[in-house]
Biopython code that builds the backbone (N, CA, C, O; Angstrom):
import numpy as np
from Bio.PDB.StructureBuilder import StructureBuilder

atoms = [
    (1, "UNK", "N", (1.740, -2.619, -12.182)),
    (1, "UNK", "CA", (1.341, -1.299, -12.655)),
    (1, "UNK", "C", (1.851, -1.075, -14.075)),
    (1, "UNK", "O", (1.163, -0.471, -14.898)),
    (2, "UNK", "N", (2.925, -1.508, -14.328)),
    (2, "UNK", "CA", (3.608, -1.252, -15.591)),
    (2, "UNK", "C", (3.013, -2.104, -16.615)),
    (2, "UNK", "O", (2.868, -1.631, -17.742)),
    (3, "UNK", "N", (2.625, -3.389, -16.350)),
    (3, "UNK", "CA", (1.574, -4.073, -17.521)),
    (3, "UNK", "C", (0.048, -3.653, -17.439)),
    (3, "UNK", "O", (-0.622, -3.943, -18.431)),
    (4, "UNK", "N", (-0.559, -3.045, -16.448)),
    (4, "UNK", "CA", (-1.955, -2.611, -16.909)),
    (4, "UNK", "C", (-1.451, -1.060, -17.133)),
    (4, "UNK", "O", (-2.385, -0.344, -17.494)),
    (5, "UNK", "N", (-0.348, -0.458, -17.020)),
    (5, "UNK", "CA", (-0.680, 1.142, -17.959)),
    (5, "UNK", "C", (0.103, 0.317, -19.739)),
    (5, "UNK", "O", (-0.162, 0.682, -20.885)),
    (6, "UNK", "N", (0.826, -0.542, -19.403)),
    (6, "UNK", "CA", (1.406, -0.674, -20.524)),
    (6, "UNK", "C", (2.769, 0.325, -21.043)),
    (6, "UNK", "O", (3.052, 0.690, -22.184)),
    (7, "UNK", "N", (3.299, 0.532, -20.060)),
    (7, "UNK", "CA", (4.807, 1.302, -19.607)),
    (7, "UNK", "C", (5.715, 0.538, -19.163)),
    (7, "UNK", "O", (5.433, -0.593, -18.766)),
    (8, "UNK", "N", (6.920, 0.999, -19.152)),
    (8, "UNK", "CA", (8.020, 0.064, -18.691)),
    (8, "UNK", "C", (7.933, 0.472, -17.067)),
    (8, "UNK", "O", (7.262, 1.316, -16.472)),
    (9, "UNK", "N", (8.697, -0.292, -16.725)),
    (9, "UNK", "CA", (9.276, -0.048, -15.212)),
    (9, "UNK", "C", (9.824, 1.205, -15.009)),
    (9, "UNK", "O", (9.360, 2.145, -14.363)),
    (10, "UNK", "N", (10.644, 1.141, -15.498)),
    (10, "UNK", "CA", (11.574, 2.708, -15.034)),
    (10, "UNK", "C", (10.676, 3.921, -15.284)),
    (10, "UNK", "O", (10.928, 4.919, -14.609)),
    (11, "UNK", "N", (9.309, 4.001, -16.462)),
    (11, "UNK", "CA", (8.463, 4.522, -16.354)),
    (11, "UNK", "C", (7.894, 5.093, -14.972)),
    (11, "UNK", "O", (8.004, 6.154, -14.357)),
    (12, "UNK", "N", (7.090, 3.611, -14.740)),
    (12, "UNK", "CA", (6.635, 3.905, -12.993)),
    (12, "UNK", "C", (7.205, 4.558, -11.882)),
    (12, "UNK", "O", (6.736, 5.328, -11.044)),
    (13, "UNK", "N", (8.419, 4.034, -12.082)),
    (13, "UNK", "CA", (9.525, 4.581, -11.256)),
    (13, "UNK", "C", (9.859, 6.360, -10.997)),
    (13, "UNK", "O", (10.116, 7.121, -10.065)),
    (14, "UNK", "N", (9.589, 6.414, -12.994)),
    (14, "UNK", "CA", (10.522, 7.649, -12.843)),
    (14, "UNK", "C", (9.191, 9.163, -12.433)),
    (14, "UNK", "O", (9.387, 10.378, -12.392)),
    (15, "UNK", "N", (7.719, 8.220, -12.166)),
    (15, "UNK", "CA", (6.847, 9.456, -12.008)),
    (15, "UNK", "C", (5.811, 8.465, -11.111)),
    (15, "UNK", "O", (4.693, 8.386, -11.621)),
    (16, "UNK", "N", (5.956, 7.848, -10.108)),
    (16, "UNK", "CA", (4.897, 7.325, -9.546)),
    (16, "UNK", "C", (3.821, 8.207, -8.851)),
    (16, "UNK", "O", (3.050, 7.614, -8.096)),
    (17, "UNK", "N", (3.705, 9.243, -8.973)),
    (17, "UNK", "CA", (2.392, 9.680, -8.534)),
    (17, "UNK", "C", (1.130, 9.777, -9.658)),
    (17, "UNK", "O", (-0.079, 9.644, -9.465)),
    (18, "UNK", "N", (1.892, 10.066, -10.936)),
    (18, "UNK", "CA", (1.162, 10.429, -11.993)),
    (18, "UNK", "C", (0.673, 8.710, -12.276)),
    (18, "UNK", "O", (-0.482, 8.360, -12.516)),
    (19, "UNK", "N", (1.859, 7.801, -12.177)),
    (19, "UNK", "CA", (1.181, 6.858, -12.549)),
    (19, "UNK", "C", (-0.021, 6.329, -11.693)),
    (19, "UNK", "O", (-1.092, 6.328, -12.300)),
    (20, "UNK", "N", (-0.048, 5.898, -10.453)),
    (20, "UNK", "CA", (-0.960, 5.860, -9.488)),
    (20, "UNK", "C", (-2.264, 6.508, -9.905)),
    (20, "UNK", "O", (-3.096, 5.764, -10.426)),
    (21, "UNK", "N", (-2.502, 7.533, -9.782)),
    (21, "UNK", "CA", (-3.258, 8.675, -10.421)),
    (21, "UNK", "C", (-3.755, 7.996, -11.954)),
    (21, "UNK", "O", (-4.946, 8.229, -12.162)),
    (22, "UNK", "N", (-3.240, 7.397, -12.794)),
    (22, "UNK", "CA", (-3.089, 6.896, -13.950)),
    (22, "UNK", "C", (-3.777, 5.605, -14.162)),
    (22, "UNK", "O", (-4.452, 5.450, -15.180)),
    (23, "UNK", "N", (-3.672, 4.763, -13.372)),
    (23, "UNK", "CA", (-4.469, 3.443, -13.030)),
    (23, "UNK", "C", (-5.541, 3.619, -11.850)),
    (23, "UNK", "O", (-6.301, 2.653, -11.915)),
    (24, "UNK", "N", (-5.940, 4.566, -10.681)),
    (24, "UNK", "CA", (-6.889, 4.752, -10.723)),
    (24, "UNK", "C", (-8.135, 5.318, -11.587)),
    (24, "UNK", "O", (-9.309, 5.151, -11.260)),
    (25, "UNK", "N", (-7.624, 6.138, -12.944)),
    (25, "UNK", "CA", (-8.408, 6.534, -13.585)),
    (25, "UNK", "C", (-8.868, 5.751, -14.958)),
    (25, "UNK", "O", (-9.797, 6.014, -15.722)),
    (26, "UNK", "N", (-7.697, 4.487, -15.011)),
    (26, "UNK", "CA", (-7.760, 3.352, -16.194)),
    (26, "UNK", "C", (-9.021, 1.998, -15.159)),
    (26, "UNK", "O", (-9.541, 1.054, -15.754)),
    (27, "UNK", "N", (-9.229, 2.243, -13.755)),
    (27, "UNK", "CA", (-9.917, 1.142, -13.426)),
    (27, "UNK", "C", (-10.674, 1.935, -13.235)),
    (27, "UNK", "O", (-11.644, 1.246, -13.551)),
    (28, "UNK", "N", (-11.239, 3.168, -12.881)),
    (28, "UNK", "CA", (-12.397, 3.557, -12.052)),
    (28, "UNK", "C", (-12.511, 3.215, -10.611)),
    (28, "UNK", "O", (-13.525, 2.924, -9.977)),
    (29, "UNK", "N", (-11.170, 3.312, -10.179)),
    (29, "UNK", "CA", (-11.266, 2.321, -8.847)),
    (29, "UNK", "C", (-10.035, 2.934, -8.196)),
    (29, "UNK", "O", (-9.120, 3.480, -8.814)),
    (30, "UNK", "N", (-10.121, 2.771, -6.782)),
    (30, "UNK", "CA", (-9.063, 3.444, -6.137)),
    (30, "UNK", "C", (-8.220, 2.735, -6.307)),
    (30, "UNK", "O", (-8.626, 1.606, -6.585)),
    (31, "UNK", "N", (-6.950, 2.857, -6.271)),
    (31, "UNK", "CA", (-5.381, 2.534, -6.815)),
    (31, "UNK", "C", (-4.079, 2.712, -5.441)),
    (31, "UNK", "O", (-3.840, 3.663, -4.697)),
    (32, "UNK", "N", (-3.444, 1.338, -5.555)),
    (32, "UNK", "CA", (-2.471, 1.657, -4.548)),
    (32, "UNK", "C", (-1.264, 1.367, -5.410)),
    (32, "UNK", "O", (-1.391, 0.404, -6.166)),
    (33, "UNK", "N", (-0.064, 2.049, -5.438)),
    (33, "UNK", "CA", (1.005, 1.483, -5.881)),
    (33, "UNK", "C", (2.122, 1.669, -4.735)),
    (33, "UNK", "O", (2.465, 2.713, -4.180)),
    (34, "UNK", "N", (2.742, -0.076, -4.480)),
    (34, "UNK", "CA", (3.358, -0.379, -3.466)),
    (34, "UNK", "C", (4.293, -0.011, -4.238)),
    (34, "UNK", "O", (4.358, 0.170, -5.454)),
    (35, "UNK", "N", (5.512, 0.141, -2.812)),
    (35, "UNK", "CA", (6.983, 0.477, -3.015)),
    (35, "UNK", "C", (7.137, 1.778, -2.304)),
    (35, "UNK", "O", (6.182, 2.515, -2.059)),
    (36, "UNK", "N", (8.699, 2.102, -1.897)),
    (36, "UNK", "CA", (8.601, 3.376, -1.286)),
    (36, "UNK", "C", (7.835, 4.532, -1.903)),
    (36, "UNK", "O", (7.602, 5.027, -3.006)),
    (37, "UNK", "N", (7.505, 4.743, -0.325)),
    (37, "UNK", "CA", (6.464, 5.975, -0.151)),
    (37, "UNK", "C", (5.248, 5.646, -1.379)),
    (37, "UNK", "O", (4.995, 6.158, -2.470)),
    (38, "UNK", "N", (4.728, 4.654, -0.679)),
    (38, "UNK", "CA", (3.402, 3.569, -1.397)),
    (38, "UNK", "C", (2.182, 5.100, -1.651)),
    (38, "UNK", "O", (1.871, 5.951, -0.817)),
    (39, "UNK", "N", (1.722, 4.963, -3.139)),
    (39, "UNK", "CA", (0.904, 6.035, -2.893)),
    (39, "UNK", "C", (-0.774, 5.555, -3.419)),
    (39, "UNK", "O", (-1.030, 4.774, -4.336)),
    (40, "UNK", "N", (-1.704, 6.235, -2.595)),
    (40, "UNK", "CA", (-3.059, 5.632, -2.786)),
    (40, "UNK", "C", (-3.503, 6.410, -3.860)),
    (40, "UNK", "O", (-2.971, 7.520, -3.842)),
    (41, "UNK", "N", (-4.483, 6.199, -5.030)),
    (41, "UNK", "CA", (-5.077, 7.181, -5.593)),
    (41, "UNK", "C", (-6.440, 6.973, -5.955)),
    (41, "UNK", "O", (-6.760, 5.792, -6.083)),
    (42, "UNK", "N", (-7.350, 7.861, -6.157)),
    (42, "UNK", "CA", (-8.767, 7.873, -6.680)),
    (42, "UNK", "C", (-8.888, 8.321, -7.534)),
    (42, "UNK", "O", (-8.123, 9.199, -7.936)),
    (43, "UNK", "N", (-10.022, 7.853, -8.242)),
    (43, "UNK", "CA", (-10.113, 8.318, -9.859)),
    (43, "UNK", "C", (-10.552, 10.119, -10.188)),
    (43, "UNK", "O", (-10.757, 10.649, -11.280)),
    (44, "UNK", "N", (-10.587, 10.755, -8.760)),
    (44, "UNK", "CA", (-10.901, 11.970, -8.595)),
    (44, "UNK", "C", (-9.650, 13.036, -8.878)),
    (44, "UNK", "O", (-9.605, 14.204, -9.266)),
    (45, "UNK", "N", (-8.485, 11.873, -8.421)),
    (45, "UNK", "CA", (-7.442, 12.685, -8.551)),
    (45, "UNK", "C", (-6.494, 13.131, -7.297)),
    (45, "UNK", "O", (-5.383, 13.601, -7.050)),
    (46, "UNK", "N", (-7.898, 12.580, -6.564)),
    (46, "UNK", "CA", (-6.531, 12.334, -4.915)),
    (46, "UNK", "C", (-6.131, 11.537, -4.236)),
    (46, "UNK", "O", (-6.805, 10.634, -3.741)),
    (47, "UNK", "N", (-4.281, 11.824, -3.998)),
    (47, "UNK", "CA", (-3.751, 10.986, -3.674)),
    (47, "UNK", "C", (-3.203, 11.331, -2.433)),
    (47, "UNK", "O", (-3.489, 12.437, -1.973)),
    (48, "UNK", "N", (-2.296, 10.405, -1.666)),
    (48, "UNK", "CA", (-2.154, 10.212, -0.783)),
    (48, "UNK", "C", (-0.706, 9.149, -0.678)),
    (48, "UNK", "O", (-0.681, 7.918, -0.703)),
    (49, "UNK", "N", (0.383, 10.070, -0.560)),
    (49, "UNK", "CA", (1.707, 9.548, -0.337)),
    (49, "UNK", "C", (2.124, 9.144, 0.932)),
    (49, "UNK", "O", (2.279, 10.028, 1.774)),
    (50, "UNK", "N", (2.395, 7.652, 1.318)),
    (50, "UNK", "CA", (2.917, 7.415, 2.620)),
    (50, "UNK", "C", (4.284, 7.565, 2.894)),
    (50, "UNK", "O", (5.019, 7.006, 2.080)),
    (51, "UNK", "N", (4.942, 8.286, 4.002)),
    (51, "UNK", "CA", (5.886, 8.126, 4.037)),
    (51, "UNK", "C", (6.953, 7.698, 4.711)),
    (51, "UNK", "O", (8.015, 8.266, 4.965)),
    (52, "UNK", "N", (6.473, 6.406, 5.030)),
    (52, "UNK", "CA", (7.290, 5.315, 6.420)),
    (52, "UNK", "C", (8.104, 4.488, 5.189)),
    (52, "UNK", "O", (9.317, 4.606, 5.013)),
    (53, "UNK", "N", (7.246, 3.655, 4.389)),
    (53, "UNK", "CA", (7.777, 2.584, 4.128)),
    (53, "UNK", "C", (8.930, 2.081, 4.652)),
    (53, "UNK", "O", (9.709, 2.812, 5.266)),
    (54, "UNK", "N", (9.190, 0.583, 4.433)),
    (54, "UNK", "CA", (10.535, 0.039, 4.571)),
    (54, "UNK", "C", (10.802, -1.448, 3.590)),
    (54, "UNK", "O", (9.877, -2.152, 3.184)),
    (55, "UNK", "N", (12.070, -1.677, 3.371)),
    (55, "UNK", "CA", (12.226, -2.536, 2.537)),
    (55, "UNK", "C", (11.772, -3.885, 2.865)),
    (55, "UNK", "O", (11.781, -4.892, 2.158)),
    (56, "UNK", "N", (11.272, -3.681, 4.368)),
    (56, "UNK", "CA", (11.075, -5.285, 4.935)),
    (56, "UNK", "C", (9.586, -5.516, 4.253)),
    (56, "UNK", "O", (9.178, -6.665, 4.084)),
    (57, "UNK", "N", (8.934, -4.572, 3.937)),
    (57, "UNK", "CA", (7.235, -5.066, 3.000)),
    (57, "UNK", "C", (7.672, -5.534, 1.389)),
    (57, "UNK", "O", (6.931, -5.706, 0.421)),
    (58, "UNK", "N", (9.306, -5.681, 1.506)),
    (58, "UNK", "CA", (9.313, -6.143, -0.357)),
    (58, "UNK", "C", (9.162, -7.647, -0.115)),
    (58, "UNK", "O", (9.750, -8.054, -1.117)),
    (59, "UNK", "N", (8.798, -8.671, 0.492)),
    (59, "UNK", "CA", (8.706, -9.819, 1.146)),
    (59, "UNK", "C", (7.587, -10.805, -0.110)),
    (59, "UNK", "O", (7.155, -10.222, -1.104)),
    (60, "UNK", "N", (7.355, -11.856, 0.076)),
    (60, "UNK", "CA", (6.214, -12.470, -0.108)),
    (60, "UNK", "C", (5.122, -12.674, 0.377)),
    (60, "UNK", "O", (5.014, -13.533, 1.252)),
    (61, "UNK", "N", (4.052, -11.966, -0.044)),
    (61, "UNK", "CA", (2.531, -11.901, 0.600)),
    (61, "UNK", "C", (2.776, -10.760, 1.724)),
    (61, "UNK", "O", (2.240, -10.859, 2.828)),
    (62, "UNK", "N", (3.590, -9.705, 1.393)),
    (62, "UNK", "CA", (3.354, -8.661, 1.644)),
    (62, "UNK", "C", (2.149, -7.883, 1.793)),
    (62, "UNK", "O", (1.533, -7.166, 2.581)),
    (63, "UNK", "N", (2.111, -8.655, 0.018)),
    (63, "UNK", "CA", (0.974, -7.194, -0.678)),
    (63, "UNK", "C", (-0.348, -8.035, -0.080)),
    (63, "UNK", "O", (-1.459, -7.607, -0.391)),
    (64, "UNK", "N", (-0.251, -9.192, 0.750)),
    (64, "UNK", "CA", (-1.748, -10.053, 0.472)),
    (64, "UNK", "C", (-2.051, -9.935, 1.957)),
    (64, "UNK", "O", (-2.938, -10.681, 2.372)),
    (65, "UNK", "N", (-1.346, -8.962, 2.995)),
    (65, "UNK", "CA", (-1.335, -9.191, 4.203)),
    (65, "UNK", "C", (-2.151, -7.550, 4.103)),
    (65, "UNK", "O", (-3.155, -7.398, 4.800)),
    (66, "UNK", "N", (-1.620, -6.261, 3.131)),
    (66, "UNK", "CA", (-2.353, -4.882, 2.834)),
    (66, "UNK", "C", (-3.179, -5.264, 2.418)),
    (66, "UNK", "O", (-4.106, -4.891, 3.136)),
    (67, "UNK", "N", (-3.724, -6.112, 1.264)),
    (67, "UNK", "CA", (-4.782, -6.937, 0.749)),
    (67, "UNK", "C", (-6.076, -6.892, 2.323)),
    (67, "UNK", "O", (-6.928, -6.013, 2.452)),
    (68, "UNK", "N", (-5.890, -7.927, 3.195)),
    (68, "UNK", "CA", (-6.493, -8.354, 3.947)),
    (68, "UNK", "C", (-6.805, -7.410, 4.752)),
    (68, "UNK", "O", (-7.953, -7.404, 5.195)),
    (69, "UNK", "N", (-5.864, -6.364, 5.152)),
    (69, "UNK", "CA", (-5.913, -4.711, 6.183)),
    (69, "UNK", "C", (-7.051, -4.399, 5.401)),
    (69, "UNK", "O", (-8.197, -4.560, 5.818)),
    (70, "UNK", "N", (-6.660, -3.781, 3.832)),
    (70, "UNK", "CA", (-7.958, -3.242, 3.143)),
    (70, "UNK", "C", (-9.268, -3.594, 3.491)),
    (70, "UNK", "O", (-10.298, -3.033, 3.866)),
    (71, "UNK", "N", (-8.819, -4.858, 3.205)),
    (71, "UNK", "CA", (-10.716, -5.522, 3.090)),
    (71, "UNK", "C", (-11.196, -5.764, 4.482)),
    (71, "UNK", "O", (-12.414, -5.908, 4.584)),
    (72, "UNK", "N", (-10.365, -5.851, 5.765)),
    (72, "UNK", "CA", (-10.779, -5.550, 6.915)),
    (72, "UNK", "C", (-11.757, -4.233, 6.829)),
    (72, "UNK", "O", (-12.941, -4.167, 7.158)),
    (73, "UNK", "N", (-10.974, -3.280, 6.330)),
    (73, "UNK", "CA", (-11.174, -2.028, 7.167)),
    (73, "UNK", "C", (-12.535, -1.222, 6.311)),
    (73, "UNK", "O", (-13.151, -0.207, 6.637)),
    (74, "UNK", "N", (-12.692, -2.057, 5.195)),
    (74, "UNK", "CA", (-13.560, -1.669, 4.239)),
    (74, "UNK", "C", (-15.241, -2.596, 4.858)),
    (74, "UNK", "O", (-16.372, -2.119, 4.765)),
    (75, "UNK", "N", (-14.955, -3.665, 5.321)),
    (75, "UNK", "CA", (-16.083, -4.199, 6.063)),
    (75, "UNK", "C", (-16.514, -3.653, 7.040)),
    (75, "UNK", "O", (-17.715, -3.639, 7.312)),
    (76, "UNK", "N", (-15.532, -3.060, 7.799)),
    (76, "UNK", "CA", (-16.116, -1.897, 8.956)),
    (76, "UNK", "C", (-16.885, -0.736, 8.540)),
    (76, "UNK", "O", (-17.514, 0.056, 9.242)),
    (77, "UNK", "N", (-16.747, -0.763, 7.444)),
    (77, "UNK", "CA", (-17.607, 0.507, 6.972)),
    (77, "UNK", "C", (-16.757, 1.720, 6.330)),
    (77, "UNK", "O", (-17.436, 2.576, 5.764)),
    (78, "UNK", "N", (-15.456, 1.890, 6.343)),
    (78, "UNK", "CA", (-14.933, 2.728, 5.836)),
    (78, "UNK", "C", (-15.113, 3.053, 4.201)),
    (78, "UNK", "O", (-15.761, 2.198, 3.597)),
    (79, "UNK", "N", (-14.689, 4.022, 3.522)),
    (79, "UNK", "CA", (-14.821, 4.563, 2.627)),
    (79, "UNK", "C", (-13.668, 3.810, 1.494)),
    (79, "UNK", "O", (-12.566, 3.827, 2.043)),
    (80, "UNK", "N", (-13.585, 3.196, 0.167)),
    (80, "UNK", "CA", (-12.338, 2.555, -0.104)),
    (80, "UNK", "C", (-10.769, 3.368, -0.630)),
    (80, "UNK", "O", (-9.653, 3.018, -1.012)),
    (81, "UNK", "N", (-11.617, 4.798, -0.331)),
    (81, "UNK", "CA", (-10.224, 6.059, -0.416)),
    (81, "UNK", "C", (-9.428, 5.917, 1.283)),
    (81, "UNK", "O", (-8.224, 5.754, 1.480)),
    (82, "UNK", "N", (-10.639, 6.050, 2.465)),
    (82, "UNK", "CA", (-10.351, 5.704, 3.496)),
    (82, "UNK", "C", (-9.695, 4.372, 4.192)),
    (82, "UNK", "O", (-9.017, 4.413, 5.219)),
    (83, "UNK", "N", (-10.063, 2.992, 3.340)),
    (83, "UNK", "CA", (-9.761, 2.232, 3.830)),
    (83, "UNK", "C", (-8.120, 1.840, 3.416)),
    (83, "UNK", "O", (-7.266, 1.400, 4.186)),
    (84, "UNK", "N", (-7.985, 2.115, 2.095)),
    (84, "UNK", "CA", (-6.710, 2.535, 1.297)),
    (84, "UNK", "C", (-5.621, 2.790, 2.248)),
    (84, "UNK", "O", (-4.748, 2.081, 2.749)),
    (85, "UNK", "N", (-6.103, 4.596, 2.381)),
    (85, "UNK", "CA", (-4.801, 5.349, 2.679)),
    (85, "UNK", "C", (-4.849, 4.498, 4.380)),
    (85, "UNK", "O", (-3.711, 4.235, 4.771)),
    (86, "UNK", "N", (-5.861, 4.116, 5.257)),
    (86, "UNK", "CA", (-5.191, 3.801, 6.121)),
    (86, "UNK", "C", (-4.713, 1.985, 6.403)),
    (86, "UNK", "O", (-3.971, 1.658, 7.329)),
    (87, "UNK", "N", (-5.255, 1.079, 5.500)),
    (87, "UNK", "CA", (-4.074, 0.418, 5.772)),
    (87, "UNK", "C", (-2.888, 0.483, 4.818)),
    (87, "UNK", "O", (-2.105, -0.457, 4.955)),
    (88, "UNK", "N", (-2.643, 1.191, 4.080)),
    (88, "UNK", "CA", (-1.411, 1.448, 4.028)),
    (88, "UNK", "C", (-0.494, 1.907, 5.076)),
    (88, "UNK", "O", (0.541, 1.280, 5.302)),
    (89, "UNK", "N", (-0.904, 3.269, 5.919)),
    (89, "UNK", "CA", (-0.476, 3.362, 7.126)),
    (89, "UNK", "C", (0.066, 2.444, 7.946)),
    (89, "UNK", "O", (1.154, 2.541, 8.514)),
    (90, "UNK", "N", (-1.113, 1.069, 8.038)),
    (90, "UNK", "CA", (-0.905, 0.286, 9.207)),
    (90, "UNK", "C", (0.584, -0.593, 8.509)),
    (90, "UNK", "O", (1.739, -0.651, 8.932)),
    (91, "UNK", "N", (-0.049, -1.174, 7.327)),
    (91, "UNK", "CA", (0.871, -1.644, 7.049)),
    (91, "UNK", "C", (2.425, -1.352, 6.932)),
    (91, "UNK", "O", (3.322, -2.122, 7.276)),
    (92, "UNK", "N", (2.552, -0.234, 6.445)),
    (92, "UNK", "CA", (3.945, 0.142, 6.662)),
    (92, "UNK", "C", (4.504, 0.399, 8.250)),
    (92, "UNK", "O", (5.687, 0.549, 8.559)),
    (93, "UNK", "N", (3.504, 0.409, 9.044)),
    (93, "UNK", "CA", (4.150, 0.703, 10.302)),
    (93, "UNK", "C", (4.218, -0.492, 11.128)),
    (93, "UNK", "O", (4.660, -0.554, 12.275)),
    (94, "UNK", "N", (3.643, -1.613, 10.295)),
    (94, "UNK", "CA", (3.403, -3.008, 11.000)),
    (94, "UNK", "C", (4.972, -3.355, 10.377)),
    (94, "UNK", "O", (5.830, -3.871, 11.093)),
    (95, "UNK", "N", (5.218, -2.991, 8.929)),
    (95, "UNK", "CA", (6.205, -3.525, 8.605)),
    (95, "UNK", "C", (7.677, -3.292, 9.587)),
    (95, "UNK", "O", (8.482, -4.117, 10.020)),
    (96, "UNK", "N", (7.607, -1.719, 9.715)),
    (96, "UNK", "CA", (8.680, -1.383, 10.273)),
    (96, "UNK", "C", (8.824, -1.580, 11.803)),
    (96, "UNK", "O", (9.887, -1.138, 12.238)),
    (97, "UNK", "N", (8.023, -2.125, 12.695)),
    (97, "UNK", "CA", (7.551, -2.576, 13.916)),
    (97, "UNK", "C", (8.247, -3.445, 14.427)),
    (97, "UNK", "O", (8.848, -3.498, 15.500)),
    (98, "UNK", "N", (8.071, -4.526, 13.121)),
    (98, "UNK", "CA", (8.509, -6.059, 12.901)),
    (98, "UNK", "C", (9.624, -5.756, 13.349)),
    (98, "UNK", "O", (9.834, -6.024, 14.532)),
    (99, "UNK", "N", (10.579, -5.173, 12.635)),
    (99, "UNK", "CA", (12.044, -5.424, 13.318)),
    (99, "UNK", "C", (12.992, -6.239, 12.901)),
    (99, "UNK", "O", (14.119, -6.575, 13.266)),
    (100, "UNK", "N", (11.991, -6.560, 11.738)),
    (100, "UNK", "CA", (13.061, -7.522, 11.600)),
    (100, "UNK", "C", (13.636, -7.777, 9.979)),
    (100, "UNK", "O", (13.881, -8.827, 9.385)),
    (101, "UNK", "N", (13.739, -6.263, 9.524)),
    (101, "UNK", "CA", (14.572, -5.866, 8.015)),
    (101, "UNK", "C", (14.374, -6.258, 7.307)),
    (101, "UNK", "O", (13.184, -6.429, 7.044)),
    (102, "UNK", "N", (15.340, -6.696, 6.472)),
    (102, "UNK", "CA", (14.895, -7.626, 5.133)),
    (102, "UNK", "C", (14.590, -8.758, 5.227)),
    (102, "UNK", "O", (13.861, -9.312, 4.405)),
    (103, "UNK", "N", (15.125, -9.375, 6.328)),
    (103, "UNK", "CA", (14.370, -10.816, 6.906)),
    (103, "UNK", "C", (13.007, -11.011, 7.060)),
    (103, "UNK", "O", (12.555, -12.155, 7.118)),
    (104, "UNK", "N", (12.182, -9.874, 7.145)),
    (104, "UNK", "CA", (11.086, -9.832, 7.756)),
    (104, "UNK", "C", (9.769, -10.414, 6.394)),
    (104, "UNK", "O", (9.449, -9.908, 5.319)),
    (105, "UNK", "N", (9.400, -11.404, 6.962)),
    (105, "UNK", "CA", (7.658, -12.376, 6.618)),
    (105, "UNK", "C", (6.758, -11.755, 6.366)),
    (105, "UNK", "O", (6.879, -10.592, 6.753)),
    (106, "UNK", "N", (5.544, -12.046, 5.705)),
    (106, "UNK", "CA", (4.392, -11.887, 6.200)),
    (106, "UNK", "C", (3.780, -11.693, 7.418)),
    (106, "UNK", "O", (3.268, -10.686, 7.908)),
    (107, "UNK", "N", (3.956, -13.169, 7.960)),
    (107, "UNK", "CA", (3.540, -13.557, 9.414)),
    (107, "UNK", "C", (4.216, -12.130, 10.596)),
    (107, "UNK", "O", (3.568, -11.598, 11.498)),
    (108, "UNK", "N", (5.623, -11.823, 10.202)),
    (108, "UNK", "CA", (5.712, -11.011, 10.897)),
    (108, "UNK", "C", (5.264, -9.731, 11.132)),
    (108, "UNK", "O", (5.333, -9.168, 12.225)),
    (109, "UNK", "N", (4.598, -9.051, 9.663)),
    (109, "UNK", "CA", (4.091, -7.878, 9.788)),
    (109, "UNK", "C", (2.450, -8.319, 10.139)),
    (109, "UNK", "O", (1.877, -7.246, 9.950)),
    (110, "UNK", "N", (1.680, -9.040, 10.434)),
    (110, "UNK", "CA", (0.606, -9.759, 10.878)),
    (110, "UNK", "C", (0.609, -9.507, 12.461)),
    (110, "UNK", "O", (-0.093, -8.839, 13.221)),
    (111, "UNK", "N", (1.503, -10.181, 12.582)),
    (111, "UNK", "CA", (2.092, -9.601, 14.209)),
    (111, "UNK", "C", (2.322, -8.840, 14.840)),
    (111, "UNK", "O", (2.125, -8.943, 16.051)),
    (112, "UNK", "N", (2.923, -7.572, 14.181)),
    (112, "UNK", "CA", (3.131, -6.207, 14.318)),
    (112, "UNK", "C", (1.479, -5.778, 14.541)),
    (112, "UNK", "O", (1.201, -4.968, 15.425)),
    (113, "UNK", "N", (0.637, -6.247, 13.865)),
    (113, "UNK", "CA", (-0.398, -5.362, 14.092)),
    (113, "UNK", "C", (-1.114, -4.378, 15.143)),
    (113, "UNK", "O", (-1.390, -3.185, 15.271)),
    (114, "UNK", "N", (-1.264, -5.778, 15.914)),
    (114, "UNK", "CA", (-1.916, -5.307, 16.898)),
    (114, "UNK", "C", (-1.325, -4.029, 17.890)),
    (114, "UNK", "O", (-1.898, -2.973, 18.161)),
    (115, "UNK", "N", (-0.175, -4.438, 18.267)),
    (115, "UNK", "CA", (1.139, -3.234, 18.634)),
    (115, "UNK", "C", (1.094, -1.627, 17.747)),
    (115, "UNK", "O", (1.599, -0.588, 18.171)),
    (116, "UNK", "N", (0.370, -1.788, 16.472)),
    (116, "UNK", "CA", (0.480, -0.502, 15.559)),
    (116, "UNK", "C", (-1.082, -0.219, 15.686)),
    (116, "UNK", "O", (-1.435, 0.918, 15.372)),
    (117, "UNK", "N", (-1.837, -0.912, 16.012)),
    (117, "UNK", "CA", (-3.378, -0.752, 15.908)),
    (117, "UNK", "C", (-3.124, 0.320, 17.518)),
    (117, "UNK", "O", (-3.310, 1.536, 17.560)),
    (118, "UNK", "N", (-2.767, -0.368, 18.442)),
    (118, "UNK", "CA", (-3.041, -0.091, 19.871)),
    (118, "UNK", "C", (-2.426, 1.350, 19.956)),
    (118, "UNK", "O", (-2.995, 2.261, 20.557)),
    (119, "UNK", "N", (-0.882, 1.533, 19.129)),
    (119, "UNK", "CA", (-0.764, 3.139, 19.206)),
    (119, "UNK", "C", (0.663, 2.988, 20.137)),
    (119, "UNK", "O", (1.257, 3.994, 20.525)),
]
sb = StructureBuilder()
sb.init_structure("model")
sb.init_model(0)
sb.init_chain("A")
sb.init_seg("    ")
for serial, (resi, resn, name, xyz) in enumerate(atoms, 1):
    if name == "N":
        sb.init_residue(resn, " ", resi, " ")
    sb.init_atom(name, np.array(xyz, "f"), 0.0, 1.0, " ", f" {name:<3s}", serial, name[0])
structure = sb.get_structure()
């Protein structure tokens, strides 16, 4: 986020909604920025703050496991504001499911799914 607005880090940090909000309106495209309380945005201007997160989604192929939720949920037909804010949902609740903290994989929030899908 900080190299396509062209801001520093602590930037992002120190206003992530505006930024979110900021790169959906620099792509024309809905916008997720991961990290606590991951927030979705549209170039309309609405966003959508989650507020589970956990540190176990700072992992590798984290972001490629929300990646894959998205584009699931966007083939079903959902909306890509809709498909957004809810796998973010899943994902953070797959993350925190896992159980298994900062230790916690990819593979493991993959696993979580189905358990967070079912409710």
């Amino acid at each position: 986020a900080a190299r396509l607005l062209g801001r520093e880090r602590a930037q992002i940090d120190g206003d992530r909604l505006a930024c979110a909000r900021a790169l959906a309106d620099l792509t024309g495209a809905v916008a997720v920025l991961k990290g606590p309380g991951a927030i979705v945005a549209d170039p309309d201007g609405r966003a959508c703050i989650d507020g589970i997160g956990t540190s176990a989604l700072a992992t590798a192929g984290s972001g490629d496991v929300l990646t894959g939720i998205i584009a699931t949920l966007l083939a079903k037909g959902m909306t890509a504001l809709e498909a957004a804010i809810t796998g973010v949902a899943l994902h953070s609740r797959a993350g925190s499911a896992a159980g298994r903290g900062d230790g916690t994989v990819a593979g493991d929030i993959i696993d979580a799914l189905p358990e967070v899908i079912a409710g």
